[in-house]
C-alpha positions as CSV (number, residue, x, y, z in Angstrom):
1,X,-66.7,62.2,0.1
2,X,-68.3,62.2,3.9
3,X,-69.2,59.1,5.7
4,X,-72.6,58.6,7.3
5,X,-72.4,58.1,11.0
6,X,-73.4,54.4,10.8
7,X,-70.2,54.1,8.0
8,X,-68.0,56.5,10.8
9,X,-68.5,53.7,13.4
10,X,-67.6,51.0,10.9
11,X,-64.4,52.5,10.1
12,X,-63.6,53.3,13.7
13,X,-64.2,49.2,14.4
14,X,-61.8,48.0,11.8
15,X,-59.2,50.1,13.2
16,X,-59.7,49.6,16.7
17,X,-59.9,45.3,15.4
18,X,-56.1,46.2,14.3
19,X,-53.1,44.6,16.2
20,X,-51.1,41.2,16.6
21,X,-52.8,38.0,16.8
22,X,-51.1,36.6,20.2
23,X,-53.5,33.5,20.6
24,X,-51.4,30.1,21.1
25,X,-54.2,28.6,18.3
26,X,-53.7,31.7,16.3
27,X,-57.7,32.1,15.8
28,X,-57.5,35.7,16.0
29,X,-59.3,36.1,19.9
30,X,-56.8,38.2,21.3
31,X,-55.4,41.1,19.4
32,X,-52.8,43.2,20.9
33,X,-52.1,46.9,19.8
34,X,-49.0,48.0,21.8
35,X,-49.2,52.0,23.1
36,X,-46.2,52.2,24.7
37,X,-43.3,50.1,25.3
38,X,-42.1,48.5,28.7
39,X,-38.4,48.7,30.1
40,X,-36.0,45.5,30.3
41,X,-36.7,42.3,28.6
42,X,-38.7,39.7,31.6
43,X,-42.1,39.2,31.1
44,X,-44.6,38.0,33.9
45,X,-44.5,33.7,33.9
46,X,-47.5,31.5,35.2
47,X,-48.8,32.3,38.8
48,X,-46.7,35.1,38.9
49,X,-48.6,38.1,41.0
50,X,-48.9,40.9,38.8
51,X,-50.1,44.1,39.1
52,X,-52.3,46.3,36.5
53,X,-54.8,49.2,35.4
54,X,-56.9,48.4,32.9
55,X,-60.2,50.2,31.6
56,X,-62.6,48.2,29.7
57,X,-64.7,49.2,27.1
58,X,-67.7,47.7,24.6
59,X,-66.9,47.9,20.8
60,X,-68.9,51.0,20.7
61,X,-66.8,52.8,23.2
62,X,-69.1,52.4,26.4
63,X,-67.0,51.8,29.2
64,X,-68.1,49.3,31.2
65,X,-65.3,48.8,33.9
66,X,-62.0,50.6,35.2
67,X,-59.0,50.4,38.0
68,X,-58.1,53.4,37.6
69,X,-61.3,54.7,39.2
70,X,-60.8,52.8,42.0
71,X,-58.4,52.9,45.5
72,X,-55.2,50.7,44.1
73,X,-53.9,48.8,41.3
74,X,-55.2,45.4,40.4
75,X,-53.4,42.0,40.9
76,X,-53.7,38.8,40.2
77,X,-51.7,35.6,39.6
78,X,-51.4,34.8,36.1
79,X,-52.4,31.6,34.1
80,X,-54.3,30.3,36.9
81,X,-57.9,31.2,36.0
82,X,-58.4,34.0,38.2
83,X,-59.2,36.2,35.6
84,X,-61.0,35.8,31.7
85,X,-58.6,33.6,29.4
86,X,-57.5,36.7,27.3
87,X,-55.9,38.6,30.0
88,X,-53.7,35.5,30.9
89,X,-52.6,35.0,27.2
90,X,-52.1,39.1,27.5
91,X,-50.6,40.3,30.4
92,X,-48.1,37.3,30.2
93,X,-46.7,39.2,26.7
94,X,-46.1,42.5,28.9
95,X,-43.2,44.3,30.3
96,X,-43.0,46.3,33.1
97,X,-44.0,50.1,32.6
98,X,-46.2,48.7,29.0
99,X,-49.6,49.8,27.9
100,X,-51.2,47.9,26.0
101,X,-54.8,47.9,24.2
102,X,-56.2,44.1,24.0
103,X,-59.3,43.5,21.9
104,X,-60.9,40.3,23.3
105,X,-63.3,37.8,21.2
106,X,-66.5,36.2,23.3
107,X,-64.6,33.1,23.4
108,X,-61.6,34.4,25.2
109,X,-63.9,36.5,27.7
110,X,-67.0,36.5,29.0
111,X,-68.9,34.4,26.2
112,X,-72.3,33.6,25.2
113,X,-73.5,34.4,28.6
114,X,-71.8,37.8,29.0
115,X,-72.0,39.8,32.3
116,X,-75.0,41.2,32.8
117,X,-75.9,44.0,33.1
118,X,-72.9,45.8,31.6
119,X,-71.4,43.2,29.1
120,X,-74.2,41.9,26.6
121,X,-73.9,38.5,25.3
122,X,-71.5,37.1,22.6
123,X,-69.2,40.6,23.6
124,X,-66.1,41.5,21.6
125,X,-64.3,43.6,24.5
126,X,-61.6,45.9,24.7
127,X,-58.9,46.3,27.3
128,X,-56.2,48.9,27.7
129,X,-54.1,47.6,30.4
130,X,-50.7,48.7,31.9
131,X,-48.7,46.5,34.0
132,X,-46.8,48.0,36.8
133,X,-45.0,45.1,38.3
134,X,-44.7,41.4,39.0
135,X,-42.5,38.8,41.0
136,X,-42.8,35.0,41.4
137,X,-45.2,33.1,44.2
138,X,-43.9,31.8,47.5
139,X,-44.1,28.7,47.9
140,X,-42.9,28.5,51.8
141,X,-45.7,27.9,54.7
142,X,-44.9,31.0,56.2
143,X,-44.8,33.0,53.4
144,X,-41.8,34.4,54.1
145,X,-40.2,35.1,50.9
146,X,-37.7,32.0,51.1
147,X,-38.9,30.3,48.1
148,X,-40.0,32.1,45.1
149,X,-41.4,30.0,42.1
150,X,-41.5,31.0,38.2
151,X,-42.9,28.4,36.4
152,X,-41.3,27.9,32.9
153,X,-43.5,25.4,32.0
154,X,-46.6,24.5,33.3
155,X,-47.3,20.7,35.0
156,X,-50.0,18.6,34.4
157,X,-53.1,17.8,36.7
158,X,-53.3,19.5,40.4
159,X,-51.5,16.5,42.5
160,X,-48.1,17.7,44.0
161,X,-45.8,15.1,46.0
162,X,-46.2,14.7,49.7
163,X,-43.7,13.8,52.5
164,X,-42.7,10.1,51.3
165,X,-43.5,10.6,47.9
166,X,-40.8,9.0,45.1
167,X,-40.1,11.1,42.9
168,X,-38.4,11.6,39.3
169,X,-36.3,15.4,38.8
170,X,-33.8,17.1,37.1
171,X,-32.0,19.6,39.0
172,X,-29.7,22.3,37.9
173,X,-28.3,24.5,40.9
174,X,-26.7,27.9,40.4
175,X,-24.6,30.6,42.0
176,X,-24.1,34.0,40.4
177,X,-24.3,32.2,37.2
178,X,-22.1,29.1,38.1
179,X,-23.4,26.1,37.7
180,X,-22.7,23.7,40.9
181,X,-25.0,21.5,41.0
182,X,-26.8,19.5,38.0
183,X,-28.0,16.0,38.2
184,X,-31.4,13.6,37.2
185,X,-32.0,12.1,40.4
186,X,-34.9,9.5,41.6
187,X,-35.4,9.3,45.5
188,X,-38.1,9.7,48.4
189,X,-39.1,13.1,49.8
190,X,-37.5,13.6,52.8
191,X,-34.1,12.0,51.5
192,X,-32.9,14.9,49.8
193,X,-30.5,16.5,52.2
194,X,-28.8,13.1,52.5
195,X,-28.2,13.4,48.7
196,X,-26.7,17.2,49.1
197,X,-29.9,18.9,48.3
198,X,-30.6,21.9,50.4
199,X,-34.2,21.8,52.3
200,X,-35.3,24.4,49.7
201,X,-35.3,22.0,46.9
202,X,-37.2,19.5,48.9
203,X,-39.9,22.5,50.3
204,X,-39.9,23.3,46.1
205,X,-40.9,20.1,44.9
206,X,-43.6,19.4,47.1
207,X,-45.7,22.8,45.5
208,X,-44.9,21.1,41.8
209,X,-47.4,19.6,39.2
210,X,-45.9,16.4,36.9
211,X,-44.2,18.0,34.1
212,X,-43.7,21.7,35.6
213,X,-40.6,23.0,34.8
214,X,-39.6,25.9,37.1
215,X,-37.0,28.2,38.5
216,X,-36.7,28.8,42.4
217,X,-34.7,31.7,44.1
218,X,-34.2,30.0,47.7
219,X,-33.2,32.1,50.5
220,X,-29.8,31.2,52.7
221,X,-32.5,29.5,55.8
222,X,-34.0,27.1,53.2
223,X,-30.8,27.0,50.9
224,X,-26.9,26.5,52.8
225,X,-27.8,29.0,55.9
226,X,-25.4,30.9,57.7
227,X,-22.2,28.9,57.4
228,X,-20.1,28.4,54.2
229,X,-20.9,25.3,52.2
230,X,-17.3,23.7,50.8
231,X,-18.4,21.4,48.4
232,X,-20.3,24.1,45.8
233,X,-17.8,26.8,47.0
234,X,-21.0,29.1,47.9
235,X,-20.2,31.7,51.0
236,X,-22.4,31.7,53.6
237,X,-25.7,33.7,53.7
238,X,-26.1,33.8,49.8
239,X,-29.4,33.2,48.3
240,X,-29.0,30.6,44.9
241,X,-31.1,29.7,42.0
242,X,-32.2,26.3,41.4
243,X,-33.8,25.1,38.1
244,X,-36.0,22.1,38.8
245,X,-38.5,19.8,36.7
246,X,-40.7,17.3,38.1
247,X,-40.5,14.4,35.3
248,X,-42.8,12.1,37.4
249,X,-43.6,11.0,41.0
250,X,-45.5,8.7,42.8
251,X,-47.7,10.2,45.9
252,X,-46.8,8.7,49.6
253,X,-50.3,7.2,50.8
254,X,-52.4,9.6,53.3
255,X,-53.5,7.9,56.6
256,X,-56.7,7.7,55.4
257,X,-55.8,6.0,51.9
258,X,-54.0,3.0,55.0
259,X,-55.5,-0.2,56.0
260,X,-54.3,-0.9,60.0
261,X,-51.4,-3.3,58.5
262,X,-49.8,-0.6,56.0
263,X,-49.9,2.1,59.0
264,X,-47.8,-0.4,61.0
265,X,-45.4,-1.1,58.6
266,X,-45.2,1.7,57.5
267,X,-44.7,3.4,60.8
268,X,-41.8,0.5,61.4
269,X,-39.8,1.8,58.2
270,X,-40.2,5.4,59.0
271,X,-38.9,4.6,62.5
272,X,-36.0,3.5,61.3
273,X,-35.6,6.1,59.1
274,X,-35.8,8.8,61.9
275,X,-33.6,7.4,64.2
276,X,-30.8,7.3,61.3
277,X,-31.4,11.5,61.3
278,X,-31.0,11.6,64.7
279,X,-27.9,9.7,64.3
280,X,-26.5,11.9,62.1
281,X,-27.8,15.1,64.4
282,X,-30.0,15.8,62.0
283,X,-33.0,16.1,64.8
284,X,-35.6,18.5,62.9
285,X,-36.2,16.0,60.2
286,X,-35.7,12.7,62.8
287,X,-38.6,14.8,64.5
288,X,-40.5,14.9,60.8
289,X,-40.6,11.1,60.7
290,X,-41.6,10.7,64.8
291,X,-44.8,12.8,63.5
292,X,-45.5,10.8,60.8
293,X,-45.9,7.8,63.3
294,X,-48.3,9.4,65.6
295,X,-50.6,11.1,63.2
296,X,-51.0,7.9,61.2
297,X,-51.6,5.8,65.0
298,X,-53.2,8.6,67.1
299,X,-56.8,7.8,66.2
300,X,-56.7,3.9,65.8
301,X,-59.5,2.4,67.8
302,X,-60.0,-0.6,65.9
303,X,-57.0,-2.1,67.3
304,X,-57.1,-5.6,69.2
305,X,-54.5,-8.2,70.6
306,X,-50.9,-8.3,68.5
307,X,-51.5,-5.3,66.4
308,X,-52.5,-2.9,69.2
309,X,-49.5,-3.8,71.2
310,X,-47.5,-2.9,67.7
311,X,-49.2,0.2,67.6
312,X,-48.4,1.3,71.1
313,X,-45.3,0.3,71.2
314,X,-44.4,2.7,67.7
315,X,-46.3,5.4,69.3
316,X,-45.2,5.7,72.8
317,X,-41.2,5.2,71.0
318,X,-42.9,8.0,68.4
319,X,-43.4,10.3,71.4
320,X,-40.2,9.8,73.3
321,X,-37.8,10.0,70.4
322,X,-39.7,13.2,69.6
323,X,-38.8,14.6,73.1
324,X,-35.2,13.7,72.4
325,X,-35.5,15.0,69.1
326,X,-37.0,18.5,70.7
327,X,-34.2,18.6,73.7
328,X,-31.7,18.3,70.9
329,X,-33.5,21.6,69.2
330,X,-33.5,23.2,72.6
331,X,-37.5,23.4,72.6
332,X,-38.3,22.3,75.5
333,X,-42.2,23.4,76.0
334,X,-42.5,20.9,73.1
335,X,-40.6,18.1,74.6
336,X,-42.9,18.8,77.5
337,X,-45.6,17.7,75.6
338,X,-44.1,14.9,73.7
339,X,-43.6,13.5,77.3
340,X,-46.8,14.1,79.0
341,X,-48.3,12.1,75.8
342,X,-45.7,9.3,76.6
343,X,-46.9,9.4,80.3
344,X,-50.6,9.1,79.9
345,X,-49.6,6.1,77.4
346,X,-47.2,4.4,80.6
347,X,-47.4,6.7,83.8
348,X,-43.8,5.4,85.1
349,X,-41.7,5.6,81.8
350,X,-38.2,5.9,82.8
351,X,-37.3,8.0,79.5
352,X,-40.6,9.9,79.6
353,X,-40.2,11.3,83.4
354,X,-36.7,11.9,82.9
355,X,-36.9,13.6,79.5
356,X,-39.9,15.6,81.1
357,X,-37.7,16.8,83.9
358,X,-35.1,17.5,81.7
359,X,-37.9,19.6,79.5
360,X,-38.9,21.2,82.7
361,X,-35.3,22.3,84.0
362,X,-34.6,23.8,80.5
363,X,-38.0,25.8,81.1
364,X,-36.4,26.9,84.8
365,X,-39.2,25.4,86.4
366,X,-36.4,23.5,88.7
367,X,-39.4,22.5,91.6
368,X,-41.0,20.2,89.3
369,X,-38.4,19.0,87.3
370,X,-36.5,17.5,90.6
371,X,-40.4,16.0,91.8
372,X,-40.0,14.3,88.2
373,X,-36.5,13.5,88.9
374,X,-36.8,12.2,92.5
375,X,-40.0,10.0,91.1
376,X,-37.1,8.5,88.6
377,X,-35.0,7.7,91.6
378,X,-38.0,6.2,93.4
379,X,-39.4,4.3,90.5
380,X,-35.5,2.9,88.7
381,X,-32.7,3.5,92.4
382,X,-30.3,2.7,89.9
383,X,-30.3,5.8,87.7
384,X,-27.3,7.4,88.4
385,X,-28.3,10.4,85.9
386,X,-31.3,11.1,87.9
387,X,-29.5,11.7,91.0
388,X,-27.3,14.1,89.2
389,X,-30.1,16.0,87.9
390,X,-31.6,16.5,91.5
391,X,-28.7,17.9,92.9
392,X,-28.6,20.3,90.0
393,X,-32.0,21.5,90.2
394,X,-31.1,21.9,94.5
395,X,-28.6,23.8,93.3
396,X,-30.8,26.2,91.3
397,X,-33.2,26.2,93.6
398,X,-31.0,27.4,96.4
399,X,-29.5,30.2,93.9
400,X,-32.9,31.5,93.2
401,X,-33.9,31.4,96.8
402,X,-31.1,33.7,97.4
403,X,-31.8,35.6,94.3
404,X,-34.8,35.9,95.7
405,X,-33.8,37.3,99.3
406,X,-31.5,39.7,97.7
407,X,-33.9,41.0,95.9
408,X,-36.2,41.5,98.2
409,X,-33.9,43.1,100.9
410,X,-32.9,45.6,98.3
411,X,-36.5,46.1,97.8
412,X,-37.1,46.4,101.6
413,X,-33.9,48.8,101.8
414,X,-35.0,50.9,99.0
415,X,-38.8,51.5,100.6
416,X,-37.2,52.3,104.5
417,X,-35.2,54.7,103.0
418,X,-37.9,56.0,100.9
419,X,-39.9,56.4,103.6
420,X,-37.1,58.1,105.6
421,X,-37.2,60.6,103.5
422,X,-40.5,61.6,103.2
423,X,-40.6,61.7,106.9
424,X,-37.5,64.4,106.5
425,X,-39.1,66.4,104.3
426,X,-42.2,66.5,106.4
427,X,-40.0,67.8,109.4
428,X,-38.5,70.4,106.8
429,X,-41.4,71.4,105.6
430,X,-42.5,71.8,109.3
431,X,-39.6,73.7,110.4
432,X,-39.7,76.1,107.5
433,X,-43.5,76.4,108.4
434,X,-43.0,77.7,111.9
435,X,-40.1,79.7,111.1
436,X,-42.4,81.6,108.6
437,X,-44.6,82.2,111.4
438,X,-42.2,83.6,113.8
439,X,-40.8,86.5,111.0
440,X,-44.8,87.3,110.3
441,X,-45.3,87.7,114.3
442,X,-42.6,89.8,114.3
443,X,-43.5,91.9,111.4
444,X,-46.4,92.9,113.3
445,X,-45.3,93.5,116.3
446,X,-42.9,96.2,114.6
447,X,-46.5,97.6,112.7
448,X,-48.1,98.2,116.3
């Protein structure tokens, strides 16, 4: 018996509406049809980047949209949004080197609403999508690969913890499958490394959601760097794994959620805090807590009598411990600036001019850092330190002058004798000239 076209198309619907249901609610809005299978067993996990071609097509075949037709693959990080709600539930069933066919319900795409003009409203749509590749999201400020994220479960809400922030995790560290370190733990950001936690974990937590569960590869400069750590028995230079979820945490106040008495306080205990780092030589996060004093002081102009000799007081120590702090770290264009910010506060400050010469000498500028020096010895006679510094920076001076001089004299040396011989080969040149002349004389006397 033949079908009528109308019959055809009806038949070619209920087949193409075949496939498994893989919605979470099990309604039936995303089918999946598999075409070809993937290789290896990972599939893609929340904000994972992955990358796809897909071609999309109405129920009756019309294609409204395709990759392929276009200059590269398609990405985009999963389960956050970016894309309709059907190719999150999806791509996140895929493995690499898969082709897939999805048939999408209005409700897990475009809608009531559709997409004018291509997709109509209230449009069942089909996908056929392979996925290429995929890796985690890098959670590091300078997106340098050190900290790679997969979420295993996703958090709640879009607060993360800030610098300060006390916080509630589980931690499970690992090495080449070892497990070395595994603990519940409840402490402040910023304490971790003094609870054995490599900067890594801290740098992690701060990019979680309450109640995210995830796994982080950390790289050897955020994880035990370049030296062999004793106590997990992990060489040096190895990246690890660390399994971490955020179980609750209670956000560190921004300067602007502070009255003028919590920023004081406040400042007073993080003070205290920092100068226990630098007692321990730990002067990049001493030099974290310093910051924290002068961005929550800096702009205070409401400031009067008790409290605003508090406030200077935090921030001009603030400023000099953070030139110490970036002596220490051998950067000393930044400890130039911590101390110029300390001298416009109190234009003799022993500490500040001395610091700032010291900044200055470690930049090889030695002229100004012995006018800062000999302005210490001016200002304080008794700073034996000072008067050792400006013979030093004689002494450099002196070396470069006659660096200098040598230089120069080679220089000189080098152009007299370049000259010389230019002037040589203009007198050969000359000779050979003449001597040319002579031979074509006599050439024609012999002719006559």
């Amino acid at each position: 018996m033949t079908m009528t076209a109308e019959e055809q198309t009806v038949e070619g619907q209920h087949n193409m509406m075949e496939g498994e249901d893989i919605t979470p609610k099990k309604d039936g809005g995303v089918l999946k049809l598999l075409k070809r299978e993937g290789t290896g067993t990972e599939l893609p996990m929340i904000a994972d980047k992955v990358y796809v071609h897909y071609v999309g097509t109405l129920l009756d075949g019309t294609q409204f949209d395709s990759s392929r037709k276009g200059a590269g693959q398609f990405s985009f990080e999963l389960g956050k949004g970016q894309v309709i709600k059907a190719w999150d539930i999806g791509v996140a069933t895929m493995k690499v080197g898969e082709l897939a066919q999805f048939i999408c319900k209005p409700e897990y795409a475009y809608g009531s609403a559709g997409s004018p003009p291509k997709i109509p409203p209230n449009a069942t749509l089909v996908f056929e999508v392979e996925l290429f590749s995929f890796h985690g999201e890098d959670v590091t400020e300078d997106q340098d690969g050190g900290i790679i994220r997969r979420v295993l479960t996703r958090g709640q809400g879009y607060s993360k913890p800030n610098e300060g922030s006390a916080v509630e995790v589980a931690v499970q560290g690992t090495f080449n499958g070892r497990v070395f370190d595994e603990r519940e733990m409840k402490f402040e950001v910023g304490d971790g490394e003094i609870l054995g936690l490599p900067v890594g974990v801290e740098k992690a937590i701060m990019a979680m959601e309450q109640g995210e569960e995830a796994l982080f590869h950390i790289k050897p400069k955020y994880g035990f760097g370049t030296e062999d750590n004793a106590k997990y028995n992990i060489p040096a230079g190895e990246t690890i794994q660390y399994r971490i979820k955020l179980t609750a945490f209670e956000k560190a106040k921004e300067s602007w959620e502070m009255n003028t008495a919590e920023k004081l306080e406040q400042s007073s205990v993080v003070k205290e805090k920092g100068t226990q780092y630098f007692k321990e030589g730990k002067y990049k996060k001493a030099s974290v807590q310093y910051k924290r004093i002068v961005s929550w002081l800096e702009h205070e102009s409401s400031l009067s009598g008790e409290e605003e000799t508090k406030a200077k007081a935090l921030k001009l120590a603030a400023h000099l411990n953070l030139a110490m702090c970036f002596l220490k770290l051998q950067e000393p264009s930044q400890a130039l600036e911590s101390c110029d910010k300390a001298l416009e506060m109190d234009g003799s400050n022993e500490k500040a001019l001395f610091r700032r010469g010291e900044a200055l000498y470690g930049m090889k500028e030695f002229e100004r850092a012995k006018e800062d020096f000999q302005r210490v010895l001016q200002l304080y006679p008794a700073n034996k330190a000072a008067k050792s510094q400006v013979v030093l920076c004689q002494k450099q001076i002196k070396e470069q002058r006659e660096k200098d001089k040598r230089i120069y004299a080679n220089m000189f040396q080098k152009f007299a004798e370049r000259d010389l011989k230019e002037e040589k080969q203009k007198g050969d040149s000359k000779e050979n000239g003449d001597a040319e002349m002579e031979v074509e004389n006599a050439e024609k006397d012999v002719e006559a």
